[in-house]
C-alpha positions as CSV (number, residue, x, y, z in Angstrom):
1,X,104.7,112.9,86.9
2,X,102.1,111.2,84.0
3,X,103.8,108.0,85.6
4,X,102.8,108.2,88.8
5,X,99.5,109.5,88.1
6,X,99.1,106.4,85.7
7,X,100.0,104.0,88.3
8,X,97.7,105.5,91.4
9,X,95.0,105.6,89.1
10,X,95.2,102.2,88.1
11,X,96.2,100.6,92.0
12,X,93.1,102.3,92.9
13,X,90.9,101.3,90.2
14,X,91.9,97.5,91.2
15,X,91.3,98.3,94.7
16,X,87.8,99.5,93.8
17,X,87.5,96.6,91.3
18,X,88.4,94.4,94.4
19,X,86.0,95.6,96.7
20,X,83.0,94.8,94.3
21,X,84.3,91.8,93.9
22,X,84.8,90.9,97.0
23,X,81.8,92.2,98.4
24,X,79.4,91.3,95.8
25,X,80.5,87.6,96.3
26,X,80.1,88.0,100.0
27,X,76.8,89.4,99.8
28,X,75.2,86.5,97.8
29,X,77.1,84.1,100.4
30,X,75.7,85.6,103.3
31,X,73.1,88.1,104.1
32,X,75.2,90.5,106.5
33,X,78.1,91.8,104.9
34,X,81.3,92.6,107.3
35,X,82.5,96.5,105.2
36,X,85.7,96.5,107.3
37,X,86.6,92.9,106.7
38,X,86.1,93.6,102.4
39,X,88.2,96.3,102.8
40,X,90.4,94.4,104.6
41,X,90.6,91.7,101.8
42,X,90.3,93.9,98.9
43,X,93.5,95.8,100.0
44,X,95.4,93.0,100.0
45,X,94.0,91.3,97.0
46,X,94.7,94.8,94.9
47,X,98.4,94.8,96.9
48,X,98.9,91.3,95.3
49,X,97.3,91.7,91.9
50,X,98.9,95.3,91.1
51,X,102.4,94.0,92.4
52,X,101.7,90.9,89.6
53,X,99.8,93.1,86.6
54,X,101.7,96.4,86.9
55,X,105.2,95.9,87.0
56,X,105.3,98.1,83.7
57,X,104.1,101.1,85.0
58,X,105.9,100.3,88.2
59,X,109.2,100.5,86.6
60,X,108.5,103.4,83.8
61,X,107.4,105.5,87.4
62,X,110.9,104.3,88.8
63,X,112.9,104.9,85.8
64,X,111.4,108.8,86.1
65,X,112.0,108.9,89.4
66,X,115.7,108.0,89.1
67,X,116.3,110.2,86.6
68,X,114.8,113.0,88.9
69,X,117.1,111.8,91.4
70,X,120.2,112.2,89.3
71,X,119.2,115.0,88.1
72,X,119.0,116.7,91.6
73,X,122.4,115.5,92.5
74,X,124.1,116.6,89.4
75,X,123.0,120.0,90.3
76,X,123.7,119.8,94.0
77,X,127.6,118.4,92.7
78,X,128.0,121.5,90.2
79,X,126.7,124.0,93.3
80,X,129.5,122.5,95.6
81,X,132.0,122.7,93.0
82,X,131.0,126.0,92.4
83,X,131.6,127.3,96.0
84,X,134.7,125.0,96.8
85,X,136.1,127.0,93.5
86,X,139.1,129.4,95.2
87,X,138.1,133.4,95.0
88,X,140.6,135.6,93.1
């Protein structure tokens, strides 16, 4: 669970990062500043940079997750076994 929290922390500390960015450069471009359209562009410049500079975390969150997974299925197999087991 660290994982995940590691990885949403840090996507939305680049998405913040990414605004600021995008709209500090904006505002000393132009004097009215279009929120919705930062938004817009920090999103997918956070999408982009996150899916370049995080693949670590990316995969340790995956690995976790697939060992969940298998985890959850080894139990589910030993439960089946259990009640396709004859009665005496």
């Amino acid at each position: 669970m660290k994982e995940f929290w590691i990885y949403t922390a840090l996507r939305a500390g680049m998405f913040v990062g990414a605004f600021c960015i995008v709209f500090g450069v904006w505002f000393l471009v132009a004097d009215a500043v279009n929120v919705l359209l930062v938004v817009v562009i920090a999103f997918l410049v956070s999408g982009v940079a996150s899916y370049l500079l995080l693949e670590r975390q990316r995969n340790a969150f995956a690995v976790k997750v697939e060992d969940r997974a298998g985890r959850i299925s080894e139990k589910y197999e030993e439960m089946r076994a259990k009640e396709d087991e004859p009665e005496d």
